[in-house]
Backbone as ProteinMPNN parsed JSONL, in Angstrom:
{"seq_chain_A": "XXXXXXXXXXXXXXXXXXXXXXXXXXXXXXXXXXXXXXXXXXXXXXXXXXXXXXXXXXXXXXXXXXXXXXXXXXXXXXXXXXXXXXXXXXXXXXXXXXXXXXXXXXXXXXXXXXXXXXXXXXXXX", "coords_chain_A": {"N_chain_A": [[15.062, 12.918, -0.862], [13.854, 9.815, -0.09], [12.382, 7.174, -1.998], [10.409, 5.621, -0.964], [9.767, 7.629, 1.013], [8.779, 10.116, -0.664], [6.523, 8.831, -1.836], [4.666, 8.556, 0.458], [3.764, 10.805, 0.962], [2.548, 11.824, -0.848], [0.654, 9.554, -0.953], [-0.582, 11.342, 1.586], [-1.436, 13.681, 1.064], [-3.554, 12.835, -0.944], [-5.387, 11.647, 0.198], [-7.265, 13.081, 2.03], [-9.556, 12.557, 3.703], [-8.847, 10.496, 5.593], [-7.49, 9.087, 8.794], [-4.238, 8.963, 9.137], [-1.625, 6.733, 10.442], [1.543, 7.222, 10.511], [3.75, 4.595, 10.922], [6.649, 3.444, 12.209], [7.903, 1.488, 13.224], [11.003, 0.046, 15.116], [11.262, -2.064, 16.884], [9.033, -4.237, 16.058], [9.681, -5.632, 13.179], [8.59, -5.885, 9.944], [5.752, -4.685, 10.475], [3.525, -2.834, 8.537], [3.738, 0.818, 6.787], [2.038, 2.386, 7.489], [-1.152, 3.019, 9.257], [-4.692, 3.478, 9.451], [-8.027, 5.369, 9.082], [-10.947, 5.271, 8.668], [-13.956, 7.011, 7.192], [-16.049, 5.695, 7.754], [-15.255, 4.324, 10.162], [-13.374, 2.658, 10.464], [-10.405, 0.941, 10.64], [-7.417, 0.347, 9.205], [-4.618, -1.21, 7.453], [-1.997, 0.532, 5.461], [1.24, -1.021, 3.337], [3.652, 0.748, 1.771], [5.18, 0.71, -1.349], [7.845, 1.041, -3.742], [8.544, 0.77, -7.336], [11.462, 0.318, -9.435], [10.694, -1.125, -11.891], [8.827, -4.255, -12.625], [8.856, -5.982, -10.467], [8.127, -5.958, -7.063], [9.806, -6.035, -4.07], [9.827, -7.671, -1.27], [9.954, -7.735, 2.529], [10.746, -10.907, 4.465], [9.502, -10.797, 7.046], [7.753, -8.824, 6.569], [5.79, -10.13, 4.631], [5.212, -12.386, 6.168], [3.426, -10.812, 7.865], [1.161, -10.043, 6.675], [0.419, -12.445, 5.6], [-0.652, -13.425, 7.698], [-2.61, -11.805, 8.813], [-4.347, -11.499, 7.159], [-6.938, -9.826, 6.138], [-8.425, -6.346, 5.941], [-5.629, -5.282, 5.049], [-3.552, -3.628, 2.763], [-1.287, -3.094, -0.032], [0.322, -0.529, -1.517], [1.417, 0.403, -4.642], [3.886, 2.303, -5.949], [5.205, 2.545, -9.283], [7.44, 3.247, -11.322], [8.049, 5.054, -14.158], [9.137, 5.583, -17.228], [9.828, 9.023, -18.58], [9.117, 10.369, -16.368], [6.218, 8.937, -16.167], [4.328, 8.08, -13.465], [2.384, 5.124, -12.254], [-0.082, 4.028, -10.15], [-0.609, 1.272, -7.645], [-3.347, -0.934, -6.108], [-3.139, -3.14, -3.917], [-4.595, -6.018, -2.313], [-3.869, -6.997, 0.734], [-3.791, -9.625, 1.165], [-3.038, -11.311, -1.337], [-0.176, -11.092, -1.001], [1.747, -12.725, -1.381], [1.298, -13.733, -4.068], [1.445, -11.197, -5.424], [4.427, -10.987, -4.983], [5.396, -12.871, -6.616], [4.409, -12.438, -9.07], [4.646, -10.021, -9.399], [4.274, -6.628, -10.928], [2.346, -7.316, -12.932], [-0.097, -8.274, -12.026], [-3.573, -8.233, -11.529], [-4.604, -4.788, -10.383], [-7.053, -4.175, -7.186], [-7.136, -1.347, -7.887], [-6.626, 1.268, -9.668], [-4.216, 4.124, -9.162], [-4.341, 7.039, -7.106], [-6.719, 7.901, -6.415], [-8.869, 6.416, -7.124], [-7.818, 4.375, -5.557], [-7.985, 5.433, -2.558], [-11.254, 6.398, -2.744], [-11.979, 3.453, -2.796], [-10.879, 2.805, -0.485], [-12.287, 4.471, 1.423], [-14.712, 3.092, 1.325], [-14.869, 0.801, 2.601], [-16.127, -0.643, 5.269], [-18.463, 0.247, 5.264]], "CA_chain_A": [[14.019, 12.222, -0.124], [13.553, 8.029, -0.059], [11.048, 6.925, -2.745], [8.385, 5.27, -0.233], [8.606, 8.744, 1.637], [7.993, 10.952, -1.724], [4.972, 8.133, -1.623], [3.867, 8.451, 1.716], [3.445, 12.386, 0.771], [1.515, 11.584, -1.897], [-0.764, 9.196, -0.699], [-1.245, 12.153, 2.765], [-2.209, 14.975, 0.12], [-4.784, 12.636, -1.887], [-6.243, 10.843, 1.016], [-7.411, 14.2, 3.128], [-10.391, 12.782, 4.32], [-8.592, 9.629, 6.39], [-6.533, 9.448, 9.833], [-3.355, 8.653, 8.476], [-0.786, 7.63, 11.285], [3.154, 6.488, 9.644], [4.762, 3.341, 11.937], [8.078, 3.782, 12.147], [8.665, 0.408, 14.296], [11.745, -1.127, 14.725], [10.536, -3.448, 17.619], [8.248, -5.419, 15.312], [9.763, -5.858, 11.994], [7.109, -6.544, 9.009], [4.726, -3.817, 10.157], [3.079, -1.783, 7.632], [4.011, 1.725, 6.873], [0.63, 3.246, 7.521], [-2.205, 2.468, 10.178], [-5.661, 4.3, 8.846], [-8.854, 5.162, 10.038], [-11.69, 5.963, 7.458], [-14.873, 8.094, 7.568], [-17.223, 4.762, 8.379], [-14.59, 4.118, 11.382], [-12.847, 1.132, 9.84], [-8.982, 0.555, 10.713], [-6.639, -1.07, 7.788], [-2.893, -1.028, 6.915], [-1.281, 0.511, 4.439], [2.232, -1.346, 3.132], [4.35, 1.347, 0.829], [6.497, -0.282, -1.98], [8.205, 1.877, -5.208], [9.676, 0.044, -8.108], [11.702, 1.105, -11.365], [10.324, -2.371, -12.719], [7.993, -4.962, -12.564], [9.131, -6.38, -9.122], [8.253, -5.596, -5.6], [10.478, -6.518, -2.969], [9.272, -7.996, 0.365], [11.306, -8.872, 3.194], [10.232, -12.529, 4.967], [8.695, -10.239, 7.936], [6.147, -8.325, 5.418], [5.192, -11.26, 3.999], [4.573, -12.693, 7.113], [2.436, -10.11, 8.625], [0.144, -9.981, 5.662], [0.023, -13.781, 5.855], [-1.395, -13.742, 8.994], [-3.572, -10.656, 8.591], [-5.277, -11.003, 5.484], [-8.02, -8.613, 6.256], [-7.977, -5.223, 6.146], [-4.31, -4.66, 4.835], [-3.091, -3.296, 1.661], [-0.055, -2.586, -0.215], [0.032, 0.453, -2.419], [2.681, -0.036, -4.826], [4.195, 3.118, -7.348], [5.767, 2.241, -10.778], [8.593, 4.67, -11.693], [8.356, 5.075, -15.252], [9.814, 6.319, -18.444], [9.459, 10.043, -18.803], [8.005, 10.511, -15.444], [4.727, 8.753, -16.083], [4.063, 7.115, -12.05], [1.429, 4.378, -12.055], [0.101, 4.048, -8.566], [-1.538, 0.277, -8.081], [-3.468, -0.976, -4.852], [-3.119, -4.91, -3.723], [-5.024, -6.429, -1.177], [-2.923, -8.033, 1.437], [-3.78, -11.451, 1.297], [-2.375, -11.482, -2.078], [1.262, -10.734, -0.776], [2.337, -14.389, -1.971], [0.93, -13.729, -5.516], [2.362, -10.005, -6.043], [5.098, -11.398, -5.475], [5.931, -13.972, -7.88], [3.912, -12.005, -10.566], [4.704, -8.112, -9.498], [2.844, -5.502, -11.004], [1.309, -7.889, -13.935], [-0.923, -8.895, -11.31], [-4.497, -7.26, -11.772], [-4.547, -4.726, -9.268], [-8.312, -3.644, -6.773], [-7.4, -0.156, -8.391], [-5.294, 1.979, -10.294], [-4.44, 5.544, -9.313], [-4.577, 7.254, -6.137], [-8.084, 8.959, -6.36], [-9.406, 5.485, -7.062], [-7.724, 3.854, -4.039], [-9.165, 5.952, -1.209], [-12.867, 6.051, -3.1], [-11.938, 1.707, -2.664], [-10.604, 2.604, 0.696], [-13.684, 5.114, 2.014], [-15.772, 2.206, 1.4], [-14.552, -0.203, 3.846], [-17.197, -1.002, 6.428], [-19.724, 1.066, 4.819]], "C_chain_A": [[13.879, 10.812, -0.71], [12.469, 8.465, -0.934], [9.631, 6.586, -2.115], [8.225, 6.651, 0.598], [8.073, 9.695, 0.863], [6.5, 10.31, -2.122], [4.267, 8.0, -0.708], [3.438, 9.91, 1.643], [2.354, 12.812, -0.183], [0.273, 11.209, -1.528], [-1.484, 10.427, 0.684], [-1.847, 13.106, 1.855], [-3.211, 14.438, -0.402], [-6.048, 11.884, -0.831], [-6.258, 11.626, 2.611], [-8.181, 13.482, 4.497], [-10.364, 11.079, 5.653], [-7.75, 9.651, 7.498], [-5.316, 8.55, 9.461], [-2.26, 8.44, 9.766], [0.754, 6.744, 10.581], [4.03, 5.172, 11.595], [5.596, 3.198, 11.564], [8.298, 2.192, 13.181], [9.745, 0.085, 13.909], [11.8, -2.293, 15.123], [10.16, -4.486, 16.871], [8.444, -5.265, 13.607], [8.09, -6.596, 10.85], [5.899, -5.869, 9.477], [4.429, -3.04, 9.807], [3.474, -0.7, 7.797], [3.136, 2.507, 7.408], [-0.831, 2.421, 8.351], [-3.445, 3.878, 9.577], [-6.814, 3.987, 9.451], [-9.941, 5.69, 9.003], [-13.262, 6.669, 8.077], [-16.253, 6.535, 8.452], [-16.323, 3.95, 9.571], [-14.113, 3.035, 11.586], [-11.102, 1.509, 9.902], [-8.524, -0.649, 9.887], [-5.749, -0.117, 7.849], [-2.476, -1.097, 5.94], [0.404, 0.258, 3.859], [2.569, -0.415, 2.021], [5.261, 1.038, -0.151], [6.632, 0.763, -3.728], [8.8, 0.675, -5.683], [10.063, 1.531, -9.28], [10.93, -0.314, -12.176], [8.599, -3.154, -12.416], [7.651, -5.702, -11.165], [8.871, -6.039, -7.756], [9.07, -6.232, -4.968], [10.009, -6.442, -1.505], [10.031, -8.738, 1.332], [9.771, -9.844, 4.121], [8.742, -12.03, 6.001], [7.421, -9.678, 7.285], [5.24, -9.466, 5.112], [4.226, -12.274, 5.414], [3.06, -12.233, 7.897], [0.754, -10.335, 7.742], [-1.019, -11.265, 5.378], [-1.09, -14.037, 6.925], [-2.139, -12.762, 9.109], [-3.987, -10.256, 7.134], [-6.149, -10.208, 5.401], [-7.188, -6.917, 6.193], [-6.373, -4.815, 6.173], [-4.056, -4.692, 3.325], [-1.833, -2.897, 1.162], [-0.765, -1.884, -1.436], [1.569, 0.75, -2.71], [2.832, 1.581, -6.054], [4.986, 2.218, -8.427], [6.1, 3.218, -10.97], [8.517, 4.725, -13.222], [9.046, 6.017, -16.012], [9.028, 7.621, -18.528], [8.295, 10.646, -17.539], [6.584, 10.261, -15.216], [4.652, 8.014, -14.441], [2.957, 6.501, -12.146], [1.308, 3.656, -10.463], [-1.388, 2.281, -8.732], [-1.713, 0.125, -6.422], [-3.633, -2.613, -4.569], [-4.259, -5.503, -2.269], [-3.83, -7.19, -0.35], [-2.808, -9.138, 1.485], [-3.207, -12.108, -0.202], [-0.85, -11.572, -2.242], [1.959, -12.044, -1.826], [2.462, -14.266, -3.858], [1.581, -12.725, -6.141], [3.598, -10.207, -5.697], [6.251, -12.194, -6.243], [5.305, -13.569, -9.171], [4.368, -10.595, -10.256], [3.434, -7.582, -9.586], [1.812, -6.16, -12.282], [0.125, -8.301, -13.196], [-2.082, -7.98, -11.576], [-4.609, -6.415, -10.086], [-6.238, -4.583, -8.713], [-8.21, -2.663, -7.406], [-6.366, 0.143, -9.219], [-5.41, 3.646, -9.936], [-4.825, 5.432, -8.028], [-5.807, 7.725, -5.685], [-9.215, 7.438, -6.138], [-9.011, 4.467, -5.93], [-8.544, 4.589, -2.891], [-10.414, 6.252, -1.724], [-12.969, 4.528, -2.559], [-11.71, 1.987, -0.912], [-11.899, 2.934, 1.936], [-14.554, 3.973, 2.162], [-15.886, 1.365, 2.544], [-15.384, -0.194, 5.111], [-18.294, -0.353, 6.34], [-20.709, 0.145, 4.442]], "O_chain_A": [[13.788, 10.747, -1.936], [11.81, 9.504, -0.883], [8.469, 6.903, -2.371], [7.103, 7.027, 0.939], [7.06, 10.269, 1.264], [5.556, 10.958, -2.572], [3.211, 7.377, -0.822], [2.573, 10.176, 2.478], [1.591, 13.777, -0.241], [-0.788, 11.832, -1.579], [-2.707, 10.456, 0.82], [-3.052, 13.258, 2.058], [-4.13, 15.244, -0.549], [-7.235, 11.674, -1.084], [-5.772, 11.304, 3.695], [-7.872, 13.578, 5.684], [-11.314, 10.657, 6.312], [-6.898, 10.501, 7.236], [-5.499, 7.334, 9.51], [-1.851, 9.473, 10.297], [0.673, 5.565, 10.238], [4.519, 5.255, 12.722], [5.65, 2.76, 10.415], [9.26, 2.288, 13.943], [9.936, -0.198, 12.726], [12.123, -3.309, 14.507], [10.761, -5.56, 16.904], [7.541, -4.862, 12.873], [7.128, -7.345, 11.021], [4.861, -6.323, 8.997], [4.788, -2.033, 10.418], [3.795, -0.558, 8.977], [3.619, 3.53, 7.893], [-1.35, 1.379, 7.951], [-3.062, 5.024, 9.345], [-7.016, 2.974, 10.121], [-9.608, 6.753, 8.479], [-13.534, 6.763, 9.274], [-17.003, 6.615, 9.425], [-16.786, 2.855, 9.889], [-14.264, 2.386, 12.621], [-10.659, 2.377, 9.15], [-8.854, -1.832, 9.793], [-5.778, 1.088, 8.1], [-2.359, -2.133, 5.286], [1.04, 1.312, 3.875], [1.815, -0.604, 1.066], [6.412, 1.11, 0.279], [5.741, 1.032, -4.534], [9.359, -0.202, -5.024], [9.631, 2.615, -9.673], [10.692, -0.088, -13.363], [7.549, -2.602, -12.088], [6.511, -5.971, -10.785], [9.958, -5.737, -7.263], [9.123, -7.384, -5.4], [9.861, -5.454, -0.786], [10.573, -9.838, 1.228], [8.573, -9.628, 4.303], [7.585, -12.446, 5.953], [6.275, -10.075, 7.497], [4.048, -9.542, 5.408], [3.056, -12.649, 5.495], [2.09, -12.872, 8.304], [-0.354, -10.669, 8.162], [-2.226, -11.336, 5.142], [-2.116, -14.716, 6.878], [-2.631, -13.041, 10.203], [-3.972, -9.279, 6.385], [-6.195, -9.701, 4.28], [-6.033, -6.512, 6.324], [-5.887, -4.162, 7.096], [-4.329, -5.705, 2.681], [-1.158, -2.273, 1.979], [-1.754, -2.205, -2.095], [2.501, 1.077, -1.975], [1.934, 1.834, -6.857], [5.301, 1.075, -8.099], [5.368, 4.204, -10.887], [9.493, 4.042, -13.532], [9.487, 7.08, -15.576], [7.798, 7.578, -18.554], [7.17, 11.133, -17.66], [5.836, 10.902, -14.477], [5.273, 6.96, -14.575], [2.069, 7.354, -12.147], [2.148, 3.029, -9.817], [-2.41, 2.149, -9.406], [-0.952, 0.596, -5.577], [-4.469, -3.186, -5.267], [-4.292, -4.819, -1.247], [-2.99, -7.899, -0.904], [-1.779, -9.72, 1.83], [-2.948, -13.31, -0.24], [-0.29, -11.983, -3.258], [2.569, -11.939, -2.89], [3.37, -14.595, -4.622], [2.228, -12.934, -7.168], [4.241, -9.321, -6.26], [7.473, -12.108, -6.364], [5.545, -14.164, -10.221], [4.427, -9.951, -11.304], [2.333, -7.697, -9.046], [0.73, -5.649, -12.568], [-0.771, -8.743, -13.915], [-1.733, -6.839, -11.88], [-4.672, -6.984, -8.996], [-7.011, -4.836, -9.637], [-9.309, -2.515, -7.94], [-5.389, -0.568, -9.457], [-6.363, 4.345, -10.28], [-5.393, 4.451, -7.549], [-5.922, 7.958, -4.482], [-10.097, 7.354, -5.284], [-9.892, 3.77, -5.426], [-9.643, 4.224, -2.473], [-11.042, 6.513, -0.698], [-13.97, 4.266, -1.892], [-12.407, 1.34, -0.13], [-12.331, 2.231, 2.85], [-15.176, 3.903, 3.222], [-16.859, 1.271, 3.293], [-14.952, 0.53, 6.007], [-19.107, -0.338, 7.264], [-21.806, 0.542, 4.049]]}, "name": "protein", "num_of_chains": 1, "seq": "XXXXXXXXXXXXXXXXXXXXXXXXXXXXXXXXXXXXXXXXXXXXXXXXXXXXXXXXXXXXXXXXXXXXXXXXXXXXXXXXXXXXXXXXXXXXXXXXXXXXXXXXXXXXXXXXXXXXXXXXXXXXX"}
């Protein structure tokens, strides 16, 4: 199994209590992996990105989208580490530019999946 879909499995098991739907486009390059719907009835996009390193990789189209939709979009990035530790970080979208030319040194809104959707639930509350 692909790394962003062993992370798209992840984030569906920890984040019960949201409508989760996966966009598969190929039509419109550069749109998010994940369209969401939360308990206070707030729609935002979640972008999926694994590393082994410090680096994310974004193609031109991502970057784009994010650009132009700074609201309500997020990337939720894993970190593969040594001895199976996974560090799961959450970005705001309008940062795209910043994560990446700094990566994961960047401070993230959260750390950890339990603490993303508590950050996410909130949203229009």
């Amino acid at each position: 199994m692909a790394p962003e879909r062993k992370l798209y499995q992840k984030v569906k098991k920890h984040f019960t209590n949201f409508s989760l739907i996966r966009l598969e486009n190929n039509s419109l390059h550069g749109t998010p992996d994940l369209l969401a719907y939360n308990n206070s009835g707030h729609f935002f996009t979640i972008e999926l990105k694994v590393t082994s390193g410090n680096r994310l990789k974004f193609s031109p189209h991502q970057i784009a989208f994010h650009v132009r939709h700074p609201n309500n979009t997020f990337i939720i990035a894993e970190a593969l580490g040594p001895r199976s530790e996974k560090l799961i970080y959450m970005y705001p979208g309008s940062r795209i530019l910043e994560l990446e030319a700094c990566g994961l040194k960047l401070d993230p809104l959260c750390l950890g999946l339990e603490a993303c959707g508590l950050w996410l639930n909130r949203l229009g509350a």
